[in-house]
C-alpha positions in Angstrom: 39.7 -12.8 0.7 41.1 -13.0 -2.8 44.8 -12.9 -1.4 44.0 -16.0 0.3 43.5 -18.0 -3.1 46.8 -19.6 -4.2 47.8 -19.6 -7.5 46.5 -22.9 -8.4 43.4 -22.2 -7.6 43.2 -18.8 -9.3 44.4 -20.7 -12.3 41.5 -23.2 -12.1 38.8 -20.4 -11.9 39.7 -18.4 -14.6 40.0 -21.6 -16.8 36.5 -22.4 -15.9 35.1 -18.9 -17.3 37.3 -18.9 -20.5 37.3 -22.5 -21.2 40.2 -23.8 -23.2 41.6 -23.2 -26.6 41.5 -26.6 -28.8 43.7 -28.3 -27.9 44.8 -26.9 -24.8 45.6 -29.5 -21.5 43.0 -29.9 -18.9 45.5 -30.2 -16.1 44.6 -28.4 -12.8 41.1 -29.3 -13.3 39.1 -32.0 -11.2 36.7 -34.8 -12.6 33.5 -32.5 -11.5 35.2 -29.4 -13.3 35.2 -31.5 -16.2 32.1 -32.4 -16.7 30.9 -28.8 -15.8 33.2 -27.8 -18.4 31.7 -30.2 -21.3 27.9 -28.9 -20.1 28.4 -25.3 -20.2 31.1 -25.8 -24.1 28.3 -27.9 -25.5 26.0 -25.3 -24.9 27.7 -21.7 -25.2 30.3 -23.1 -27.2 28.7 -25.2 -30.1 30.6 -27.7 -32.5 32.4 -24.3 -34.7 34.0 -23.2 -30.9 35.8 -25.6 -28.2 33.2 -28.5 -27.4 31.0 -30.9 -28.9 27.8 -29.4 -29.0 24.2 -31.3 -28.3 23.5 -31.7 -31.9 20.0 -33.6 -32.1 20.4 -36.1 -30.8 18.1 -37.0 -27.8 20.4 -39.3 -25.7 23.1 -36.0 -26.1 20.8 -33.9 -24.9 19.3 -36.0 -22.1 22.7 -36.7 -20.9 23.6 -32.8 -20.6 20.6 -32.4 -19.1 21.3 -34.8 -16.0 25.1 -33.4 -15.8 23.7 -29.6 -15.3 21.0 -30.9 -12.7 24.0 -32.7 -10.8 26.9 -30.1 -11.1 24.8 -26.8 -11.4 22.3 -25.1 -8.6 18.3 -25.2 -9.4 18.8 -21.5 -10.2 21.7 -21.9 -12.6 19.7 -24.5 -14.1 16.7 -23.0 -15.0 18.9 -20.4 -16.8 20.9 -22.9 -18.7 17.9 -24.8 -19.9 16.0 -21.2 -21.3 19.5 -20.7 -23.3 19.4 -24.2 -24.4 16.1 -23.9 -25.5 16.9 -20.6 -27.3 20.2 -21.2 -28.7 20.0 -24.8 -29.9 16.1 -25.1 -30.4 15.4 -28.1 -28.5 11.1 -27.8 -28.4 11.2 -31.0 -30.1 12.6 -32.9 -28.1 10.5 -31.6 -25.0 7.5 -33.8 -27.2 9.5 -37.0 -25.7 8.5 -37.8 -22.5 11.4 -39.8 -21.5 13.5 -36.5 -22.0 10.7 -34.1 -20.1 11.2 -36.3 -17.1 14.6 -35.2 -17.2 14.2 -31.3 -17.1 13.9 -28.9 -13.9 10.8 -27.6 -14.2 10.4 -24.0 -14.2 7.8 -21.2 -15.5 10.0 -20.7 -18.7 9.4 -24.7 -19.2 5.7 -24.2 -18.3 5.5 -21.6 -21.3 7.3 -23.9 -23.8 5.4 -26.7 -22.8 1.8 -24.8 -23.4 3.2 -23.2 -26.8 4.2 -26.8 -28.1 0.8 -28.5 -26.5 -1.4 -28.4 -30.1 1.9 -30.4 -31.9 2.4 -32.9 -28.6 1.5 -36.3 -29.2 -0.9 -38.3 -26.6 2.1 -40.1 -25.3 3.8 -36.8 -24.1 0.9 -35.3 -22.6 0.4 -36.5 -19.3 4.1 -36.5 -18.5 3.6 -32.5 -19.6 0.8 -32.0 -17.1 2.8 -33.7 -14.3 5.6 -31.0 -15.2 3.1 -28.6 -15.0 1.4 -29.6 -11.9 4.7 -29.3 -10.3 5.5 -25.8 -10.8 1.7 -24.7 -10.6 1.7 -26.0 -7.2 5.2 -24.8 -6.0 3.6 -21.4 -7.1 0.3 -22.2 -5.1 2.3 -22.8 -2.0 4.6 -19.5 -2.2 1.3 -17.1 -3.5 -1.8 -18.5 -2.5 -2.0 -17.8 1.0 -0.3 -14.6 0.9 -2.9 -13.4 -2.1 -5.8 -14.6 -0.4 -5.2 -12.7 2.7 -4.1 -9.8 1.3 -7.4 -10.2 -1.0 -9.7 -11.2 2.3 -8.3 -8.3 4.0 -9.4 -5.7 1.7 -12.9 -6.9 1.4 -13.0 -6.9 5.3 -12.2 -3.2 5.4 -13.5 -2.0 2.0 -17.7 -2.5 2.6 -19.1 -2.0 5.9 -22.8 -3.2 6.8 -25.0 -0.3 8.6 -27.5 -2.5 9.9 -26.1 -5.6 10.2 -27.9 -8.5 12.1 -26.8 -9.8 15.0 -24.2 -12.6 13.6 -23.2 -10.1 11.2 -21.7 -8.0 13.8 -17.7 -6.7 13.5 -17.7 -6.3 17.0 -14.0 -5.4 17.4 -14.8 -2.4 14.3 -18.5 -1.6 16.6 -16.9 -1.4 20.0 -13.5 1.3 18.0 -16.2 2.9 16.2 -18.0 3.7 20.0 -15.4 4.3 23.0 -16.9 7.5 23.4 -20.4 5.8 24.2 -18.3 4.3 27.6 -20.5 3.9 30.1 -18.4 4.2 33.3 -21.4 3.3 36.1 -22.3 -0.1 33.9 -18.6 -0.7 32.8 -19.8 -1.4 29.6 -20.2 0.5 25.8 -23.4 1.6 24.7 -22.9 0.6 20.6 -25.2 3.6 18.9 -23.2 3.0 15.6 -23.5 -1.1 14.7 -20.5 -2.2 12.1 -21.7 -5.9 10.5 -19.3 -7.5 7.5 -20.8 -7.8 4.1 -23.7 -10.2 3.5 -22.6 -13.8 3.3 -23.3 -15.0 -0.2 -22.7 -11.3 -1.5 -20.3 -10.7 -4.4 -18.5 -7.2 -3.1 -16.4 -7.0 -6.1 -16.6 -8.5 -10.1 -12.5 -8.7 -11.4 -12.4 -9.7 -14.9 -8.4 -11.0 -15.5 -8.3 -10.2 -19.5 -4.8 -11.8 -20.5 -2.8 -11.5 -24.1 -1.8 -15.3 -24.8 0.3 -14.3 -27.6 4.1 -15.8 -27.1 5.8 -12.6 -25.6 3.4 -12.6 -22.4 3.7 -16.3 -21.6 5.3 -16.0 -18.3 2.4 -14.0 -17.5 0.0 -16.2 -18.7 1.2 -18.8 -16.1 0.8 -16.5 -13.1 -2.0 -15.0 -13.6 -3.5 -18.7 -14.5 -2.5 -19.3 -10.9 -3.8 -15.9 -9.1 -7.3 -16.5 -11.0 -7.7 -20.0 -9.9 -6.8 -18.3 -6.1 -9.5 -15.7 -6.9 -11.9 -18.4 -7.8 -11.5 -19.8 -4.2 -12.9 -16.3 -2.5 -16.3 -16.3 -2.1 -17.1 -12.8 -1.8 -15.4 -11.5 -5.3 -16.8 -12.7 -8.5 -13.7 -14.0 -11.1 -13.8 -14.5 -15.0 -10.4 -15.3 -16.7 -10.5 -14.3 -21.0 -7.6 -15.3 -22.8 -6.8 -13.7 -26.5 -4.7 -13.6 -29.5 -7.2 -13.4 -32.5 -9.3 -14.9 -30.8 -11.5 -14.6 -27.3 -11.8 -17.8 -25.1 -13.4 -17.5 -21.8 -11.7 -20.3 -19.6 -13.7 -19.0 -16.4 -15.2 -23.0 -16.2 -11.9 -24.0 -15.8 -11.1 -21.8 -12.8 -11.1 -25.4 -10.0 -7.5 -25.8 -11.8 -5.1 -23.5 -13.0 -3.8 -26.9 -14.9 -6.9 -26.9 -16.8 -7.2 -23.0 -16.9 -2.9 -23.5 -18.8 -3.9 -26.0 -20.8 -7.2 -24.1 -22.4 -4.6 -21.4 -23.6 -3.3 -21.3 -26.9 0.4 -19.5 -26.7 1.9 -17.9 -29.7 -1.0 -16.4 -31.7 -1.2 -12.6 -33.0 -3.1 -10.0 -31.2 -6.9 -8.8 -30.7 -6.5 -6.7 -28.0 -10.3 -4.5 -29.5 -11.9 -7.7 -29.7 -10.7 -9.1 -26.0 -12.3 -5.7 -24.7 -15.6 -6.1 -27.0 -16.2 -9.9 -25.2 -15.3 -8.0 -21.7 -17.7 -5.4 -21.9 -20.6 -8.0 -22.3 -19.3 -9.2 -19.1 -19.6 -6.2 -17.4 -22.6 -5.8 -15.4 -21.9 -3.5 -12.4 -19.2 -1.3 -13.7 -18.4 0.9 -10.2 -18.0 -2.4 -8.2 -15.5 -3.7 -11.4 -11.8 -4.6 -11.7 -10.8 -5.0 -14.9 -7.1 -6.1 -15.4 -5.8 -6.4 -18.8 -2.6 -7.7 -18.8 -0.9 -7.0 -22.4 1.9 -5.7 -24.1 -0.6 -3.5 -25.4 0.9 -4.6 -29.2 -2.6 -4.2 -31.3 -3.3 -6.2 -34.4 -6.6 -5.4 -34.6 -8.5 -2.6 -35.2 -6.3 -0.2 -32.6 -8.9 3.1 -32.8 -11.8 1.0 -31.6 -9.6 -1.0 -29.0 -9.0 2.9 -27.6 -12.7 3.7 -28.1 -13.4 0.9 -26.2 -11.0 1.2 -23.1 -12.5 5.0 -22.6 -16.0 3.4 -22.7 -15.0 1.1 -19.7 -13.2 3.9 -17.8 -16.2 6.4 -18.4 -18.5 3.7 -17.4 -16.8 3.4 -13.9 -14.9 0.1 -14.2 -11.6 0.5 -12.2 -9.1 -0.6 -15.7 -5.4 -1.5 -14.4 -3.1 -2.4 -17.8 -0.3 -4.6 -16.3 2.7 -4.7 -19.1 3.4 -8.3 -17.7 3.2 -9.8 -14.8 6.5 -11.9 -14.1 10.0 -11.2 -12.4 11.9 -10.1 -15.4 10.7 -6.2 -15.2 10.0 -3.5 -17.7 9.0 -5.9 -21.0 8.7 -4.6 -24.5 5.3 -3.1 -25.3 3.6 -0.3 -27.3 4.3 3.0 -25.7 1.7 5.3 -27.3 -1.1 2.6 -26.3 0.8 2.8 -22.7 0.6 6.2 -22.3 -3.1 6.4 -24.4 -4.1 4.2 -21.2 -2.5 6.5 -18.6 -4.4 9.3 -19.9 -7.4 7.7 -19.2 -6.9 7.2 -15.6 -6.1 3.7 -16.5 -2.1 3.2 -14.3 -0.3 1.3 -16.6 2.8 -1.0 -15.2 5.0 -4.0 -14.9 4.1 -6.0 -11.8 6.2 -8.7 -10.3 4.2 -11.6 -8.9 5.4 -11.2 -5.2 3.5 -7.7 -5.3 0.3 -8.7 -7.6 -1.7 -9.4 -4.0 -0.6 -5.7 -3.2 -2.3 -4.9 -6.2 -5.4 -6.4 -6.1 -5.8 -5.6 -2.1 -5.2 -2.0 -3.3 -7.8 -1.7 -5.8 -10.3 -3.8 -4.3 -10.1 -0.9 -1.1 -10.6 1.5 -4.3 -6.9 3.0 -3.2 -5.0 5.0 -6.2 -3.2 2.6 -7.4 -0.6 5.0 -9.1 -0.1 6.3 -5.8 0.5 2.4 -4.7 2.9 1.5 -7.5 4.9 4.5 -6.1 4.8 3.7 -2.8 5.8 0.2 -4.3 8.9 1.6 -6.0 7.3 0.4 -9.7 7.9 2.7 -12.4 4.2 3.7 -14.5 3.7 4.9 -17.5 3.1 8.4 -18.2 0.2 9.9 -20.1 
């Protein structure tokens, strides 16, 4: 209760988020107050305010770095490091591998990392992978499992096999689907109707994952690198993964590692969001059995009236399109409304998607569900046509 904090102490808190006028005495404030005090002044107050600032030098910057990691939580962290790298425009520094060892890693740090990897020297590069190992697989191990069985589930239920074999038998779905065929005499079910799973070896769905590398999505470049390489892993879906800023790179031999599939992206570039589609369509092959997720801003540098020629082609053809405005935790991004609501019009539900809810998604649309309806249901916002 606040009328339980003596006046000391309410001192001390308020001079910890004001800081101190030059000048100003540091009494009532401990050793470890201190030191938080110098990391968060050399960083939101540079050299023209109260502390000392980083400047660039890398020993500066490596000790700050090791002060917030002691005195701060792994959340505040993260946060402090995204500033630092905003504010006081530390990528270069990030190329030394004795200061990369000393930074929490984080998705943010992931993206930096893969925007900075055509300028990192050899030296840096496999400390830069080990950072990037680390967060791919604490993402593995918080989404995998949960994707893949939402994923698994939905192929269960969505196809059904009329005349399935005898080891192809759902008999818990064969012995629901005929109760009424209870023979009471023999104890026993008479099956008339026979429910088997899907063919082993079958593809039941083909999800292209079309992602906009350019800077402004790189958060989601890093998830969905993760949820393809998941995808990869189920048999009975077929995945390709196309990356694109001017250019079109299909990184679907990459998929056995989402390192690999990170690395083979090339953050920062402009836009081709016609020409992403163009390279998709030629991928295409059974367009009613297709999820196509573009995941974009939707900001075109291309040729725009062909990119919308070409997203009605796929929707005509059949392909279930889903336009996902980013897919990370930060929420409703920056993107081009009329293309939003262009998309919307077409049938094609157009929406931010937080990662936690991305196996939702795809479980949804692979059981051909209306994903508008879902996003509802989901409490996420659409686009409207």
């Amino acid at each position: 209760m606040a009328h339980d904090i003596t006046p000391q102490e309410q001192t001390r808190r308020w001079r910890m988020v004001l800081g101190a006028e030059p000048g100003q005495p540091q009494d009532g404030l401990g050793v470890d107050d201190l030191a938080m005090d110098r990391a968060l002044s050399a960083l939101y107050n540079p050299p023209s305010g109260r502390g000392a600032g980083l400047g660039a030098s890398a020993p500066n910057v490596a000790r700050w770095l090791g002060d917030i990691r002691q005195y701060f939580p792994s959340s505040v962290v993260q946060v402090m490091q995204k500033d630092a790298l905003e504010r006081l425009g530390l990528e270069q520094m990030l190329l030394e591998p004795e200061m990369l060892k000393s930074v929490e890693p984080d998705v943010h740090l992931v993206a930096t990392l893969l925007s900075l990897n055509k300028v990192m020297p050899n030296k840096t590069k496999e400390t830069a992978r080990m950072v990037v190992r680390q967060v791919v697989d604490e993402l593995e191990r918080r989404l995998a499992n949960p994707f893949r069985q939402a994923v698994s589930g939905s192929l269960n239920r969505a196809v059904r096999n009329r005349r399935p074999r005898h080891h192809e038998i759902d008999w818990l779905r064969t012995i629901r689907a005929n109760l009424r065929h209870y023979q009471p005499e023999y104890r026993t079910i008479i099956p008339e109707t026979r429910i088997g799973f899907g063919r082993k070896g079958q593809s039941l769905r083909d999800i292209v994952l079309c992602i906009d590398q350019s800077g402004s999505m790189a958060p989601s470049v890093v998830y969905a690198s993760v949820f393809a390489a998941v995808l990869a892993t189920i048999k009975a879906v077929s995945t390709q993964v196309v990356v694109f800023d001017t250019a079109v790179i299909d990184l679907t031999p990459m998929l056995a590692d989402p390192v690999d599939v990170l690395f083979g992206t090339q953050l920062g570039g402009g836009t081709d969001i016609n020409r992403a589609l163009g390279y998709c369509q030629g991928l295409i092959t059974r367009p009613a059995d297709t999820i196509f997720v573009l995941i974009s801003d939707l900001y075109e540098g291309g040729n725009n009236a062909e990119m919308r020629k070409r997203a009605a082609a796929l929707v005509a053809a059949g392909v279930q399109v889903i336009v996902l405005l980013a897919l990370d935790d930060h929420g409703a991004p920056s993107y081009d409304h009329a293309n939003a609501a262009y998309f919307a019009a077409l049938g094609a539900p157009c929406f931010a998607c937080t990662p936690d809810l991305f196996p939702e998604l795809m479980a949804a649309a692979i059981k051909r569900s209306d994903i508008s309806q879902w996003a509802a249901e989901a409490g996420i916002v659409g686009v409207k046509a």
